[in-house]
Every structure is written in structure tokens, then in C-alpha cells.
C-alpha positions in Angstrom: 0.0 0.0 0.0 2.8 2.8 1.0 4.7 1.3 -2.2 1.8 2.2 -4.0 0.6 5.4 -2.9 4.9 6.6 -3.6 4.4 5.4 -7.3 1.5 7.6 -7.9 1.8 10.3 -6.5 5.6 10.5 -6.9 7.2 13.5 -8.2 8.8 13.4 -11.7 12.3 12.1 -11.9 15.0 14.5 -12.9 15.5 15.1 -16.8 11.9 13.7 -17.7 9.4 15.8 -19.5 6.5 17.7 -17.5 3.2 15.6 -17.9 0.1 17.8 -19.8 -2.7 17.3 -17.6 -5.0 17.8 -20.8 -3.2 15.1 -22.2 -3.6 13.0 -19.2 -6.5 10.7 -20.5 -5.7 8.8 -23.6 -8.7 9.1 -24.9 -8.6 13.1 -25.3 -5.0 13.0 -26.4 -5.7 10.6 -29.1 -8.8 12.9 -30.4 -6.7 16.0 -29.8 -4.0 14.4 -32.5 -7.4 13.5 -34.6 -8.4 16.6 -33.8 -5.0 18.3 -35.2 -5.0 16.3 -38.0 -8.2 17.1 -39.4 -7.2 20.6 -39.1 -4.2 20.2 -41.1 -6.3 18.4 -43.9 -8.6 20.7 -44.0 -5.8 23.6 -44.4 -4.1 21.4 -46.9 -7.2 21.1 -49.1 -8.9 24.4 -48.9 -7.7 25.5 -52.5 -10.3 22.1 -53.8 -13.1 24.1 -53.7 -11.4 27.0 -55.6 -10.5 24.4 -58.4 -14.2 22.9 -58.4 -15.6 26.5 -58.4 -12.8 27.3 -61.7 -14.2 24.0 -63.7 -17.7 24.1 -62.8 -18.1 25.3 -66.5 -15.3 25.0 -68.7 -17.7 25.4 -71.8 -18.9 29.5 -70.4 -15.4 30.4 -70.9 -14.7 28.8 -74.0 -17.7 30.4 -75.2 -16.3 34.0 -74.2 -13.2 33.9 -76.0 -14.7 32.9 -79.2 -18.6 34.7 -78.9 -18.2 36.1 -82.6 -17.7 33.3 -84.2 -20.4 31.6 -82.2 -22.9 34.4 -82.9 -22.6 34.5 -86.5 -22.2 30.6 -87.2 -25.2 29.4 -89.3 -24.7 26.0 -87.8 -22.9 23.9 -85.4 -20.4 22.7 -88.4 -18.9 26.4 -88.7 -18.3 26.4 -85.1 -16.5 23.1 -85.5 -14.4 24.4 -88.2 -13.7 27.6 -86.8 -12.5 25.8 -83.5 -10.0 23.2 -85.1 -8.6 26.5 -87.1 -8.1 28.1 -83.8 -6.1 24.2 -82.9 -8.6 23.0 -80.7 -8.8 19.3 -81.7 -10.9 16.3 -80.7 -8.4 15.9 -78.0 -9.1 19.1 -76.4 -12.6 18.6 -76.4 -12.3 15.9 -73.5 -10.8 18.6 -71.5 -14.5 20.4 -72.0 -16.8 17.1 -70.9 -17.4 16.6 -74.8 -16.2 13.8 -76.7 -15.5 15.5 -80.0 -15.3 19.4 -81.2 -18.8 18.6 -83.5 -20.2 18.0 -79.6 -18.6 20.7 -78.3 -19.9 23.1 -81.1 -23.0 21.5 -80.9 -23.4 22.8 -77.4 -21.9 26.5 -78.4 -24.4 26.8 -80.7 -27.1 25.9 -78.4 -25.9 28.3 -76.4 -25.4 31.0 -78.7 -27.5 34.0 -79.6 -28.7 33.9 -83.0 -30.5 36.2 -85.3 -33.2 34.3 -87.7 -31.7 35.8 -90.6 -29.0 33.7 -90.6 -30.7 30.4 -89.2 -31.4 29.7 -93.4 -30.5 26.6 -94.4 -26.9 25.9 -95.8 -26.0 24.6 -99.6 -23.9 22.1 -100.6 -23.0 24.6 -103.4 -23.1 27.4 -105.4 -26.4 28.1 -106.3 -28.0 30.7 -109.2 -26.0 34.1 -111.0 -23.1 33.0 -108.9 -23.2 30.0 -110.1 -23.5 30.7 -113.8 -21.0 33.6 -113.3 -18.3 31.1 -111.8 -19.2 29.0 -115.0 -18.6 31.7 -117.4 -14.9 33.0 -116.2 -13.9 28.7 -116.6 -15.1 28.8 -120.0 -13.6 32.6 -120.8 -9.6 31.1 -121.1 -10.4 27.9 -123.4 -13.0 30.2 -125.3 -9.7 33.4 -125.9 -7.0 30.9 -126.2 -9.2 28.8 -128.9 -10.0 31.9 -131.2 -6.6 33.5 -130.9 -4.8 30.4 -131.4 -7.1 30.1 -134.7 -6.9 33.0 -136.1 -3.0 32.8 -135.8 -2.3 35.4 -133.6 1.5 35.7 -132.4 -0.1 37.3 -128.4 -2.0 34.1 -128.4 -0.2 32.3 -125.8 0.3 35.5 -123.9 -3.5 36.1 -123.9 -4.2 32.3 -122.6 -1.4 32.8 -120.1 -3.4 36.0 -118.9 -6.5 34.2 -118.6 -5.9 31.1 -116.8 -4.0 33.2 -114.1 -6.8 34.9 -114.0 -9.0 32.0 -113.5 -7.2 31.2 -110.5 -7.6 34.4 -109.0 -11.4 35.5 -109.8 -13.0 31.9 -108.2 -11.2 32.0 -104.8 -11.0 33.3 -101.3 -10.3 36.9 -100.2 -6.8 36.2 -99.3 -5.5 38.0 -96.4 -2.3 39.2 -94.4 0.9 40.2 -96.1 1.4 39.7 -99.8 -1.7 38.2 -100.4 -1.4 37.6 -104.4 2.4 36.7 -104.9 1.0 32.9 -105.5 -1.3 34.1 -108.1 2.0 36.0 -109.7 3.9 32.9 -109.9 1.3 30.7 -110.8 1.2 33.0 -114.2 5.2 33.3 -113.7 5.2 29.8 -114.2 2.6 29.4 -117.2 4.2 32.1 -119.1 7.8 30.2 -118.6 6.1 26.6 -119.6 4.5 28.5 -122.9 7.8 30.3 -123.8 9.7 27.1 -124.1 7.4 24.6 -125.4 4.6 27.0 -127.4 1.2 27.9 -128.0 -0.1 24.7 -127.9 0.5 23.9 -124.5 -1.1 27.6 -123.5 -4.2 26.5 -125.5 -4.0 22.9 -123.2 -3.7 24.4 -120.2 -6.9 26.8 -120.9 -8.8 23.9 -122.5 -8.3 22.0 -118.8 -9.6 25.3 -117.0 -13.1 24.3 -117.4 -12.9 20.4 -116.3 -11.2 21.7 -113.2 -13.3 24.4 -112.5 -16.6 21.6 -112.3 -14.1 19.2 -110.2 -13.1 21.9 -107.7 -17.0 22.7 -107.3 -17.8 18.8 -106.9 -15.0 19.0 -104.2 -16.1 21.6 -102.6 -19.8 20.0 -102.2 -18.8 16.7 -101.5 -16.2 18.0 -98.9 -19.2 19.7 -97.3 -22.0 16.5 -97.6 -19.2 14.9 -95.5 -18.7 17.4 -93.0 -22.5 17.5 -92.3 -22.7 13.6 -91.6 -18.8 13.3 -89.7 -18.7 13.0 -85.9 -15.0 14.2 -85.5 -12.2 15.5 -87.1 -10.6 12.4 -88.1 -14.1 10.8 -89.5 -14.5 13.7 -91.6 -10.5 13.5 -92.9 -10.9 10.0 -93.4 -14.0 10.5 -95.8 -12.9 13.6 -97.4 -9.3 12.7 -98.4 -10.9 9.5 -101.0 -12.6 12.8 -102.3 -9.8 15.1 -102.8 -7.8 11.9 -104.7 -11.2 11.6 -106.9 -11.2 15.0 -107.3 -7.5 14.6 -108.7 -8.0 11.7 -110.6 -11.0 12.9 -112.4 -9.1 16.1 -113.5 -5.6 14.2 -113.9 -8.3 12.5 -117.1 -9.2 16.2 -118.1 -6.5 17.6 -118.1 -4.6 14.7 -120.3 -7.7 15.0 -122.8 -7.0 18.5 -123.2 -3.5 18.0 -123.9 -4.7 15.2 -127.0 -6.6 18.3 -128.2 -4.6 21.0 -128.2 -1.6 18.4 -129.4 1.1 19.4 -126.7 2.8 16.7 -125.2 1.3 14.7 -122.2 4.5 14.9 -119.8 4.8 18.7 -120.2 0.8 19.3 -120.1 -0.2 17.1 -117.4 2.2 18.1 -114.5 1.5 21.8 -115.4 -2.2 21.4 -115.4 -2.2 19.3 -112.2 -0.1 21.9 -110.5 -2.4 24.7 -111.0 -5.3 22.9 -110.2 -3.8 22.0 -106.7 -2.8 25.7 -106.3 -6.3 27.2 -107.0 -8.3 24.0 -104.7 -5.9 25.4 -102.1 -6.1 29.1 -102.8 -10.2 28.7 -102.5 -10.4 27.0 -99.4 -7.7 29.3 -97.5 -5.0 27.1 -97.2 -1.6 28.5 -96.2 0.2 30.2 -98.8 3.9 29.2 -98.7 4.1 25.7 -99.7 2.2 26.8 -102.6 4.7 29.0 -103.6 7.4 27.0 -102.9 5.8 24.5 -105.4 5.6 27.3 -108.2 9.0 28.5 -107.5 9.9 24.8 -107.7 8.2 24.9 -111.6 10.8 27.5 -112.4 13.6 25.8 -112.3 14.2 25.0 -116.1 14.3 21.0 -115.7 11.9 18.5 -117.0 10.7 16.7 -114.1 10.6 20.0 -111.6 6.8 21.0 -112.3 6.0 17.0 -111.7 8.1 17.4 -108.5 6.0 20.4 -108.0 2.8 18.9 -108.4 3.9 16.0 -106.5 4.9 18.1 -103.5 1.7 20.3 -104.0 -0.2 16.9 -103.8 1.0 15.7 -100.2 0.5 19.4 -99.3 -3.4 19.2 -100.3 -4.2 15.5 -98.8 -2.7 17.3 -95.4 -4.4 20.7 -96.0 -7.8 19.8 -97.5 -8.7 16.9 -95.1 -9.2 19.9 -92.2 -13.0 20.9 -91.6 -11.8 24.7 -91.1 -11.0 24.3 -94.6 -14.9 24.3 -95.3 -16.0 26.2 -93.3 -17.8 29.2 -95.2 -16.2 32.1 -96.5 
């Protein structure tokens, strides 16, 4: 009994610590520790709510940066191809809770203010005097070169030179930023230097294949836009649209050879030539970027046989990569 009475109430030894009385029951220490440690927590996760409240909705914000272009769309499909120009890809979409950019411009549009003027349905294609007028500047360089070249004029080739440049200026895009035209210059730059050295006959080929590529640039265009209605991402719609773009070629690649029969130039001169400026103008209408266009026409220059098929060859791989993009179908 005296032995136990000393050990409890007997005085602390020397060197120990000084008991807490707070912390004298186990109980209460161990919920003080649970205690402190839920205070930590909470001080170590009070910026969640800060994150929760910035991605509550990611879509409101996306929305702001690009209300113009949401405001004016006609459709969901501009928004689409207005986004993937800005490099917003199916990709980034998941960062937005949507599982492609059609779904995310699905739900801009929705969201969007839009006047009923411009809720009219779109076309596949030019329709009426636009139309007929785009018709009428195809046939105007076959129709000069013909008669000049049959009546024997020397400015012949010179005047189907002018026109078929001209032809790939009048049907296209406004072309913007510095320089705007210098792809137009070469692309009569080139021309002219394929007419100088192999004559008037391969002037009056080219113009003869301005017309067959003039209908297969419009059936691109309309095809390229049937597919981007019924595509559900941007790699659906570059899948289906890049068979079109090689049709496209193909079809004109006949053309263009036919026209060559008929003006009697040769086929390996013609062809390439023809080919090349029907690449430059498909790209030049649907705003692609303008310096690997002009590095294929600078290419044609060079005074060697096989540099326009280079050219055109390069100009191809260009097109399969540019013209397989829905922002390049969006509407003007």
C-alpha cells in the first residue's frame, strides 16, 4: 500500500518531461492528434473548392473567348471548323466534358444567340448568278485561247497565259495578311515560262483543262461539305474527305490529259502543269496557307523536265494534309 501510494503520486524524476494534464487521459489526447489532423487536412485542401468552383463550366469560358464566331455561325459545323482553325482538336474537347469538337460546337451553338436571318439553311453549293458567273470565267480562257490560237495570232499564248491566271484568282478566297497575291504571280510566272519554251499549244491545253477543273473543284467543294454534315470528328470527316480530294485529282488528272490530246502538246509537259495549277487554285479557294504553294511554283521555275512533276507531286501531299481539315470548309 505505502509502495503504492509513492508510485502515484511521486514527483517526476529529474530530466523527464512535464506531464500535460489535458493530455492525461488517452482518450482526449488521441482525439486531440485526430483533432489536429483534421485541421491540417482541411488547411491542406482548402484551394479544392477554388479548383471545383474554376471548372464548374469550362464550356462558359470557351464560349467568351470565341462569342463572334459563335454568334454568326449558321450551324454547329462552322463552329466546329472555326475551332479546329483556332487548334482546338478532338483531343481538347475531352478537356471540355465533350467527346468530340462537333459535340462541343454542338453545345456553343445551343448556347449562342442567333439572329433568324441567318438560321437559313446551308447549300452544298453554289447556287444561281453565282453559279453561272463562276461557269462563265472557266469557260472565258479555253474560249480566248481557242479563237486567238485560230486565227493565228502571235499574243495568243500571252492572252491564254493571262487568262488562266486569271482564272485562278477571280474563283477563290479573299486572301489576307501580307502579300496576299504573290501565289497568283507565280502561278502565271510559271505558265508564261512553260509557254515560252514549249509554245502555243500547251497555252491552248492548259486553258482547255480550266473548265474540267473548274466543275471538279466545285464537286469538291460540295462533297467535302456532304461529308462534313454527316462526320462526328475531325478524323471521320478527314478519313471520308481525303478519298474525295484523290477523286477529285484523278478525275481532272483525265481532263486535263484529254486537253492536252486536243490542243496536241505533249502529255508529260501538259499534265504536270495542269495538275499543278489545279492543286494551287483548290488550295487558294479554301484558305490554305500560302507558302508551300509558292514554294511548289517557285519549284516549276527551275528550267528542268521533271521539276513541275516534283512540284505537283509536293503540291499533292501538301493538299491530302491541308484539304482533309473541316476549317477548310468552313464558309467564307
Amino acid at each position: 500500500m505505502p509502495t503504492s501510494r509513492v508510485r502515484s503520486g511521486a514527483a517526476p524524476l529529474p530530466g523527464a518531461l512535464p506531464t500535460d494534464p489535458r493530455a492525461s487521459n488517452a482518450g482526449e489526447a488521441e482525439g486531440a492528434q485526430r483533432g489536429s489532423g483534421i485541421a491540417i487536412g482541411g488547411a491542406g485542401t482548402g484551394a479544392r473548392p477554388v479548383r471545383r468552383r474554376g471548372g464548374g463550366d469550362p464550356v462558359k469560358a470557351l464560349l467568351h473567348r470565341h462569342r463572334e464566331l459563335c454568334e454568326r455561325a449558321v450551324d454547329p459545323l462552322e463552329i466546329a471548323a472555326g475551332l479546329e482553325a483556332h487548334g482546338i482538336t478532338d483531343r481538347t474537347a475531352a478537356r471540355f466534358r465533350h467527346r468530340d469538337v462537333f459535340s462541343l460546337a454542338e453545345e456553343l451553338y445551343a448556347r449562342s444567340p442567333h439572329e433568324e436571318v441567318t438560321a437559313a439553311a446551308p447549300t452544298l453549293g453554289p447556287a444561281g448568278p453565282a453559279a453561272f458567273r463562276g461557269f462563265g470565267y472557266a469557260l472565258l480562257p479555253a474560249a480566248l485561247a481557242c479563237a486567238a490560237a485560230a486565227a493565228g495570232q502571235a499574243w495568243a499564248g500571252a492572252a491564254a497565259v493571262a487568262a488562266v491566271a486569271a482564272a485562278l484568282v477571280r474563283p477563290g478566297r479573299t486572301a489576307g495578311g501580307r502579300f496576299p497575291y504573290v501565289a497568283h504571280v507565280l502561278a502565271a510566272a510559271v505558265a508564261g515560262w512553260a509557254v515560252y519554251r514549249h509554245g502555243t499549244a500547251l497555252a491552248v491545253g492548259l486553258a482547255l483543262a480550266v473548265v474540267p477543273g473548274h466543275l471538279a473543284a466545285v464537286a469538291f467543294a460540295a462533297g467535302a461539305r456532304a461529308r462534313l454534315d454527316g462526320s462526328r470528328g475531325l478524323e471521320d470527316f478527314a478519313d471520308r474527305a481525303r478519298p474525295l480530294l484523290l477523286a477529285a485529282v484523278a478525275l481532272f488528272t483525265g481532263a486535263a490529259a484529254a486537253a492536252a490530246v486536243l490542243a496536241g502538246t505533249p502529255l508529260p509537259v501538259a499534265v504536270p502543269l495542269a495538275l499543278l495549277l489545279f492543286l494551287t487554285r483548290l488550295l487558294l479557294r479554301h484558305g490554305a496557307h500560302r507558302v508551300p504553294v509558292g514554294a511548289a511554283l517557285a519549284l516549276a521555275l527551275v528550267p528542268v523536265p521533271e521539276a513541275a512533276l516534283a512540284a505537283a507531286a509536293g503540291l499533292l501531299v501538301h493538299a491530302v494534309l491541308a484539304l482533309a481539315r473541316a476549317s477548310a470548309h468552313a464558309r467564307p
